[in-house]
ChimeraX commands (.cxc) that place a marker at each C-alpha (Angstrom):
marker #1 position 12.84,-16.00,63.37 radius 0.5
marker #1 position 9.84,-17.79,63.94 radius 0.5
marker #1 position 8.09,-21.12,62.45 radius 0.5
marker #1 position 8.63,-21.34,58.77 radius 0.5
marker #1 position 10.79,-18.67,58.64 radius 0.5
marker #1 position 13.92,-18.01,57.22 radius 0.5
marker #1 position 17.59,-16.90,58.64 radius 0.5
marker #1 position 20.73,-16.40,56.78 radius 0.5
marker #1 position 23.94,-15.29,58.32 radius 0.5
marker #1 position 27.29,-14.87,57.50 radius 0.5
marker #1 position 30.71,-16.31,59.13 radius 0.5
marker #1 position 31.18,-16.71,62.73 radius 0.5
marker #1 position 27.40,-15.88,63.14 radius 0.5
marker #1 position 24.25,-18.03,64.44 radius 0.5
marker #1 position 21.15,-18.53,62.99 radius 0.5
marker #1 position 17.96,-19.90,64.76 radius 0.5
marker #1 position 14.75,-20.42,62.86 radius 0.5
marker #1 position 10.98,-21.95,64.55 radius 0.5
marker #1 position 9.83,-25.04,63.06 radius 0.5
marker #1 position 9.47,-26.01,59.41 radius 0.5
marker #1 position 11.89,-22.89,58.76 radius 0.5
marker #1 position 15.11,-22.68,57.30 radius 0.5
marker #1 position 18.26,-21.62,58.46 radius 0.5
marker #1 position 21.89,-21.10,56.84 radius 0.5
marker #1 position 25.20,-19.96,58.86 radius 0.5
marker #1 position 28.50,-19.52,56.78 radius 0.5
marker #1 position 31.92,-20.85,57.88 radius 0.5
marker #1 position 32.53,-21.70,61.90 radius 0.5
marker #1 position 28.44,-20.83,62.56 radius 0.5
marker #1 position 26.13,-22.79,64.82 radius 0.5
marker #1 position 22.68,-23.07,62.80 radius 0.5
marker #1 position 19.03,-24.02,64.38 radius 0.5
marker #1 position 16.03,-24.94,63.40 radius 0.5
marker #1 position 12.52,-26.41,65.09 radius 0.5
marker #1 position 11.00,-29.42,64.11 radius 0.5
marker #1 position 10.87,-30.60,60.68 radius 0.5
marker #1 position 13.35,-27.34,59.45 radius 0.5
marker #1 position 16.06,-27.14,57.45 radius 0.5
marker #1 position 19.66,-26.58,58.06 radius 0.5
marker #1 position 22.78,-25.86,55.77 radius 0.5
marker #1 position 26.40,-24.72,57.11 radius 0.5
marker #1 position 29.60,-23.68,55.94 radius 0.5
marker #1 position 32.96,-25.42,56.67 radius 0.5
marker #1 position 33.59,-26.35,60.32 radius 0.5
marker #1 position 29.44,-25.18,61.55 radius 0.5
marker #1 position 27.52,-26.82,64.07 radius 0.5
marker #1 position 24.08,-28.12,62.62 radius 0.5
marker #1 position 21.28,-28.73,65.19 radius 0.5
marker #1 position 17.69,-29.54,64.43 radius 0.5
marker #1 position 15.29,-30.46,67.10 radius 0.5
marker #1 position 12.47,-32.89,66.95 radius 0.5
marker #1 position 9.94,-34.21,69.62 radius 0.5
marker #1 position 10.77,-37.08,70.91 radius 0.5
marker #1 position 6.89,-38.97,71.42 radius 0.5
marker #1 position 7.98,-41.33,73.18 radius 0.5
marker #1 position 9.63,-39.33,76.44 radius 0.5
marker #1 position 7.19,-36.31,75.67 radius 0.5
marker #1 position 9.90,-34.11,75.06 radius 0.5
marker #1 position 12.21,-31.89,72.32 radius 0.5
marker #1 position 15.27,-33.62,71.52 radius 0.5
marker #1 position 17.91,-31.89,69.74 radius 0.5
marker #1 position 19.95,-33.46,67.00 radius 0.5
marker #1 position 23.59,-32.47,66.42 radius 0.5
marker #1 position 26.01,-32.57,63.20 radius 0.5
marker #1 position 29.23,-31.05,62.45 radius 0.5
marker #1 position 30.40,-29.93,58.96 radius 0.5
marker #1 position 33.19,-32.34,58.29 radius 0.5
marker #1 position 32.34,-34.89,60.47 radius 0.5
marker #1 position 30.46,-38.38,59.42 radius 0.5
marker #1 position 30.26,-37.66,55.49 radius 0.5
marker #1 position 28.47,-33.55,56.77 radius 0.5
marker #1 position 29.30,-31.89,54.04 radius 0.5
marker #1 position 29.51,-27.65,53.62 radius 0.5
marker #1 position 26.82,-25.86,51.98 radius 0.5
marker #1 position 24.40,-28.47,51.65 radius 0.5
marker #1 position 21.00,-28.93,53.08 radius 0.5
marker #1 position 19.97,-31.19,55.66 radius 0.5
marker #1 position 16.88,-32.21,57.80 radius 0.5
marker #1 position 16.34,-35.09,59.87 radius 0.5
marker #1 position 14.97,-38.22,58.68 radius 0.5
marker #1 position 12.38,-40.84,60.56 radius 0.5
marker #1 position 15.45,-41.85,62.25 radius 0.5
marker #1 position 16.47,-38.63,63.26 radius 0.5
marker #1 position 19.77,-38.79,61.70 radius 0.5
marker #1 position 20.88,-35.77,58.96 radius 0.5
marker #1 position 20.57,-36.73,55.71 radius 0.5
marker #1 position 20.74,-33.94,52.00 radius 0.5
marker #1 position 17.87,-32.48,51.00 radius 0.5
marker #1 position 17.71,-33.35,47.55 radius 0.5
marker link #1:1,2 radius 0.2
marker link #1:2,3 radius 0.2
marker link #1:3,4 radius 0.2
marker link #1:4,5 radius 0.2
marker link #1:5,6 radius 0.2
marker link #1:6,7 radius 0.2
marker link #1:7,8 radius 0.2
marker link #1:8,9 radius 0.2
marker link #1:9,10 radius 0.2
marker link #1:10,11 radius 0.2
marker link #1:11,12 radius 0.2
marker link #1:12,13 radius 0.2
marker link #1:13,14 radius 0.2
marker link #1:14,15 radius 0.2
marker link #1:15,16 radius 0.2
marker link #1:16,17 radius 0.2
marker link #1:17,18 radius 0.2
marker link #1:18,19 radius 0.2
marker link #1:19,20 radius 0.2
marker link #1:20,21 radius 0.2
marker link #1:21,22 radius 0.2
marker link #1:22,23 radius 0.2
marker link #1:23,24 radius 0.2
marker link #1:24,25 radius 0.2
marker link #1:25,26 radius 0.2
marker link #1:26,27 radius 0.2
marker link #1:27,28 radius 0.2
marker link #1:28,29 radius 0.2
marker link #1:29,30 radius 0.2
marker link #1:30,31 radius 0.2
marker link #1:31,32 radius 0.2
marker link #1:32,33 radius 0.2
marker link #1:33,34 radius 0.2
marker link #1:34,35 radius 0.2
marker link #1:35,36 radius 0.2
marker link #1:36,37 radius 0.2
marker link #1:37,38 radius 0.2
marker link #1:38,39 radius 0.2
marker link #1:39,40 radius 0.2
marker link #1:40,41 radius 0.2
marker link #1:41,42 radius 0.2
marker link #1:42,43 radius 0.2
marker link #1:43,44 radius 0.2
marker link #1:44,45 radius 0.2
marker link #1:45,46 radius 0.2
marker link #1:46,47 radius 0.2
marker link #1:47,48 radius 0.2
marker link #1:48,49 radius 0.2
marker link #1:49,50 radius 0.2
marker link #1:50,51 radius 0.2
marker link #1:51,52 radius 0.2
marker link #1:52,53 radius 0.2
marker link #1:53,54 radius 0.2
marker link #1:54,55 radius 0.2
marker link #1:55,56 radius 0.2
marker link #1:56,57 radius 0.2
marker link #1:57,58 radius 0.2
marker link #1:58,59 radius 0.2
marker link #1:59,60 radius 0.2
marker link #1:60,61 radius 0.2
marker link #1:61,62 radius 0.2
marker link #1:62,63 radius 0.2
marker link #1:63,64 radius 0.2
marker link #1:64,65 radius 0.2
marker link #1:65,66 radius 0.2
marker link #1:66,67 radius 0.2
marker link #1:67,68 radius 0.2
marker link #1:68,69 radius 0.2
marker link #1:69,70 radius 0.2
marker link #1:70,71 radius 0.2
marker link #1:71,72 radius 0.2
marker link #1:72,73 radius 0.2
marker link #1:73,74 radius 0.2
marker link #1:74,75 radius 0.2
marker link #1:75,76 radius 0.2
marker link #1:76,77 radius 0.2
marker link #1:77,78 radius 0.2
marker link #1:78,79 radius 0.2
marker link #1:79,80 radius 0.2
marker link #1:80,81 radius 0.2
marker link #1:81,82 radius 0.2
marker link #1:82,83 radius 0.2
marker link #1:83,84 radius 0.2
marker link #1:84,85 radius 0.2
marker link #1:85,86 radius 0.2
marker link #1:86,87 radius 0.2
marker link #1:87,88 radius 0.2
marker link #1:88,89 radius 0.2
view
C-alpha cells in the first residue's frame, strides 16, 4: 500500500504500508510502515518502522518484537524523536 495508506492482515501474514500509513498484522506477522507510520501486531509479530536517518543521509529501519522490552499485542506504536517505539495514545 502506498503513503498514508492502510493494510490489515490476518495471522501468519505481512503487512507493508508507505509513509504516514498504517499497518496491522495478527499473531506471528511481520508489519511495515514508512516514515512517521503506524504499526500494531499481534502476539509474537515483528514491528518495523523506518525513519531517515539525517545525519548519514539514509533510511534506517527500527525493529520491535511483541513481547519483548514492555511490546505489547494489539497496541499501536510509532517511533518517537528518539526513534524508539512507544503507544500511540
Amino acid at each position: 500500500v502506498g503513503n498514508g495508506g492502510t493494510a490489515t492482515v490476518g495471522n501468519g501474514g505481512t503487512a507493508t504500508v508507505g509513509d504516514y500509513g498504517t499497518a496491522t498484522v495478527g499473531d506471528y506477522g511481520i508489519v511495515t510502515v514508512g516514515n512517521g507510520g503506524t504499526v500494531t501486531g499481534g502476539e509474537n509479530a515483528e514491528l518495523r518502522i523506518r525513519w531517515y536517518d539525517y545525519g548519514a543521509e539514509r533510511y534506517r529501519t527500527a525493529i520491535a518484537y511483541v513481547g519483548e522490552n514492555g511490546i505489547k499485542p494489539n497496541t499501536p506504536y510509532r517511533l518517537n524523536d528518539e526513534h524508539q517505539f512507544v503507544e500511540v495514545v
